[in-house]
N, C-alpha and C positions, 0 to 999 in steps of 0.2 A: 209644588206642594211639598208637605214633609214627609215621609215614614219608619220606618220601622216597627223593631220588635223592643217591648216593655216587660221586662220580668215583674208579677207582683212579687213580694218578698217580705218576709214581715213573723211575727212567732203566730203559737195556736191562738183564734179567737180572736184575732186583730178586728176581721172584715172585708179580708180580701176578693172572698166569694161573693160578698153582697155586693160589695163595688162592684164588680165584673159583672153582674147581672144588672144593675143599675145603670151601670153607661154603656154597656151591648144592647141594654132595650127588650131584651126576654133573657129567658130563666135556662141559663145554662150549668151553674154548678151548683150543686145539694149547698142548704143553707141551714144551721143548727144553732142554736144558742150553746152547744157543748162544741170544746176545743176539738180539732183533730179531724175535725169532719171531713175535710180535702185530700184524698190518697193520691191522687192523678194528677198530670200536669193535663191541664186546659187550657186552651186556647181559644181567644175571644177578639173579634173585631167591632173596629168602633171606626165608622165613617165620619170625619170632622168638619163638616162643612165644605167651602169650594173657596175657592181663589186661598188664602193664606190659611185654608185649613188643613188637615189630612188625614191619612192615616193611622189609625193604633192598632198594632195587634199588641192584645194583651196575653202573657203565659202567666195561670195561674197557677200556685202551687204550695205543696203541703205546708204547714205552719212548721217552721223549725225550732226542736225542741232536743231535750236530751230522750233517746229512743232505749226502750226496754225491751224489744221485739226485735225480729228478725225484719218485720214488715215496717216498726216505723224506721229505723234505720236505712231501709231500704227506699223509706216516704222523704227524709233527711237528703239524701244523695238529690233523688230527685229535684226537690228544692233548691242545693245547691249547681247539680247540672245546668238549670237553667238558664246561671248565669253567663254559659257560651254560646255565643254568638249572640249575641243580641245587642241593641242600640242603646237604653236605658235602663234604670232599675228606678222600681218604684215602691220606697220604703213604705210600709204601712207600719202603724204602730197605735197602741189604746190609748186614747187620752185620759180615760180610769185609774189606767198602770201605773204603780210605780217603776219607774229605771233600773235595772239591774244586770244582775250578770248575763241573762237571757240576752237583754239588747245588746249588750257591747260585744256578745257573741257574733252574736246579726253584724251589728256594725265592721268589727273585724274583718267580717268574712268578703265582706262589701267593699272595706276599701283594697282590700288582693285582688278585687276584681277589674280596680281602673276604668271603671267609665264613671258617666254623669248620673248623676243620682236625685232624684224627687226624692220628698218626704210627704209624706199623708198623714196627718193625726187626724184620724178616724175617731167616733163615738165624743164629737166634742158635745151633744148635746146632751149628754147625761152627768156632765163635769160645769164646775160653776168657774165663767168667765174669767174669773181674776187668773182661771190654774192655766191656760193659754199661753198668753206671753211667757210664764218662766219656762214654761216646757221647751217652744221657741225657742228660748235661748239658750239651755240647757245642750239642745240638738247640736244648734246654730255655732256652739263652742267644740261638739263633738265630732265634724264634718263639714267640711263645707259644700253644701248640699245646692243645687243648680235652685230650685225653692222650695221652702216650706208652707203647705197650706192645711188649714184645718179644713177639717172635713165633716157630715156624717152621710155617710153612705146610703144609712137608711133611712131619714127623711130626703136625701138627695141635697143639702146643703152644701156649698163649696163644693160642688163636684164639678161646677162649669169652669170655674176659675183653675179648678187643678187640669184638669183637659188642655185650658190654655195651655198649662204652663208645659205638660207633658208634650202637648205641636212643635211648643216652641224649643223644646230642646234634644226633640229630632233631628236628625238628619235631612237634608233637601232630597228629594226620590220619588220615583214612581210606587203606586198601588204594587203591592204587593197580592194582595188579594181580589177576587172581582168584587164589585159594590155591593152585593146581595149577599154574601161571606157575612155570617157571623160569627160561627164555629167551625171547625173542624172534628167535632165530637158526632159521631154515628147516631143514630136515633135509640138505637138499640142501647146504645154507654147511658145515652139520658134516662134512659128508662129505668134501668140500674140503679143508677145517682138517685133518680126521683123515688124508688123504694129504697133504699136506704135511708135517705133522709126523714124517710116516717120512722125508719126506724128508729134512726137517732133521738128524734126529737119524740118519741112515743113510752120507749122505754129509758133505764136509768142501770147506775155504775158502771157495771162491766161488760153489761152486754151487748151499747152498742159499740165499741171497740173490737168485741169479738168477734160481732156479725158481719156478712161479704153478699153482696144478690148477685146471681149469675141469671143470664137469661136462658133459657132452652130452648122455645122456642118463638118464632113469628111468624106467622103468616097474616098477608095482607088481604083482603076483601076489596077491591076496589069500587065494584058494582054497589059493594053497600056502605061504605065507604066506613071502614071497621077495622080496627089491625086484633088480633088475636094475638096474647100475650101469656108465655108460662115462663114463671122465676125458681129459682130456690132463695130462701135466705139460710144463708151458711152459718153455724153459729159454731160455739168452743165444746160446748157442755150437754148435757141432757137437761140441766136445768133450768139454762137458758135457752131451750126450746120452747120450756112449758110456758116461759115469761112471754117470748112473742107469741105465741099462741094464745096465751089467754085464757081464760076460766070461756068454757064452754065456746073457744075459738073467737071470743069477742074480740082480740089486739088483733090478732090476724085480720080479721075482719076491718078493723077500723084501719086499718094499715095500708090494706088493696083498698078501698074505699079513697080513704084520700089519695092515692099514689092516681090511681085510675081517673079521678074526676082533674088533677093536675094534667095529666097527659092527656087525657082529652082536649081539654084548654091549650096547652102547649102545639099541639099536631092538629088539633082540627079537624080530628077525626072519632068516633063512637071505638071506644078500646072495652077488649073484653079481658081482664085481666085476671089469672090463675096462678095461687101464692102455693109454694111449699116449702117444710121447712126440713132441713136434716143438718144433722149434726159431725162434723168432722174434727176429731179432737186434733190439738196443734196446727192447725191447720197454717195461725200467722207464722207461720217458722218453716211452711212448707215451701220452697223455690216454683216448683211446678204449679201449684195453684196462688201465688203471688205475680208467677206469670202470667197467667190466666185471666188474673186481674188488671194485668197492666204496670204493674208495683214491681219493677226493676231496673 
């Protein structure tokens, strides 16, 4: 069989994260129609079939941009670390986008790195056919790339044909992982990922940028089969407290509500989940709670 390790790679809002939950088969990273949503490298496997199939583990990671913060430069690095050790890279890119200096960024950084390279044009189905082939070859001129496949993640088109092509240009090896592996991410991180992402996709400008959930506490019920759940969501401002909160605590609400009823789905288990919010000025510029987070 094949394996290895596949860095996803790609700027903010490509689709990285959708993909990775798309061919892992559950919902491993926060998923937002707003750029930037991915702080953490994630780690995702994908069992390929048997006899000529195999292994992926996939590393996801932040969308590479130019960084204003302490934290996204520090989300930037991450991104770029990824690309040691590992077996392939797998470009993802908008087929929306126009080309720019964002991509030949990406590209640059990619060909320093000396391995084989996939390309993925992601969100083909919101672009009209004709715009395919030149992109294709646009790439095709700028890289020679092991293959290029359109894609869209989120109906799951081309995603089987790019899998092939990701087997095949693996390495021959053993599992790296056991077969029941599909993250490496703690239940507790998902829990995180899964409020935040309401947050993202709940509120608007600057506040979900600013905002961070830590969890405080868990405890499990087994007998009743229940986990107990307290978060904070960290924000910049006072003002952007009052936003996640809500006129009379309604966002908070609608927040834990959906965050709870996913995690329930996700675990399988009756979660009782308790939101608070407090405000920690400068917080993205602080090292010890970027550590905290994982964001180093």
């Amino acid at each position: 069989m094949r394996s290895g390790f596949i860095a996803i790679i790609g700027r903010p809002n490509v689709g990285k994260s959708t993909f990775l939950n798309s061919i892992v088969g559950e919902k491993i990273a926060a998923v937002s129609p707003k750029p930037q949503t991915t702080r953490n490298r994630l780690l995702g496997v994908r069992n390929s079939g048997e006899g000529e199939g195999g292994q992926l583990v996939f590393i996801d990671t932040p969308g590479i941009h130019k960084p204003h913060t302490k934290m996204h430069k520090k989300m930037v690095d991450i991104a770029f670390a990824a690309l040691q050790g590992i077996d392939l890279i797998l470009l993802m890119v908008d087929a929306a986008s126009e080309f720019g200096a964002g991509d030949r960024f990406v590209l640059e950084a990619i060909k320093k790195a000396g391995l084989p390279v996939v390309l993925a044009i992601n969100k083909v189905d919101l672009v009209r056919k004709g715009r395919i082939l030149p992109l294709i070859e646009l790439y095709h001129r700028e890289f020679p790339f092991a293959a290029i496949v359109p894609i869209s993640a989120m109906l799951g088109d081309g995603v089987d044909d790019l899998e092939r092509e990701l087997v095949e240009a693996l390495p021959e090896g053993k599992p790296i992982f056991a077969e029941d592996v599909i993250t490496d991410q703690p239940e507790r991180s998902l829990a995180a990922e899964i409020v935040r992402e309401k947050v993202f996709i709940h509120t608007h400008e600057e506040v979900p940028y600013s905002s961070a959930v830590f969890i405080d506490a868990w405890e499990e019920f087994e007998d009743l089969n229940r986990i107990d759940i307290a978060a904070t969501i960290l924000v910049d401002r006072a003002s952007q407290k009052g936003i996640v909160i809500g006129r009379g605590g309604q966002m908070l609400k609608r927040i834990g509500t959906e965050a709870r009823k996913e995690l329930e789905q996700i675990l399988n288990v009756k979660i009782y989940l308790e939101l608070w919010v407090k405000v920690k000025e400068g917080w993205r510029e602080n090292d010890g709670i970027l550590r905290d987070l994982g964001i180093e």
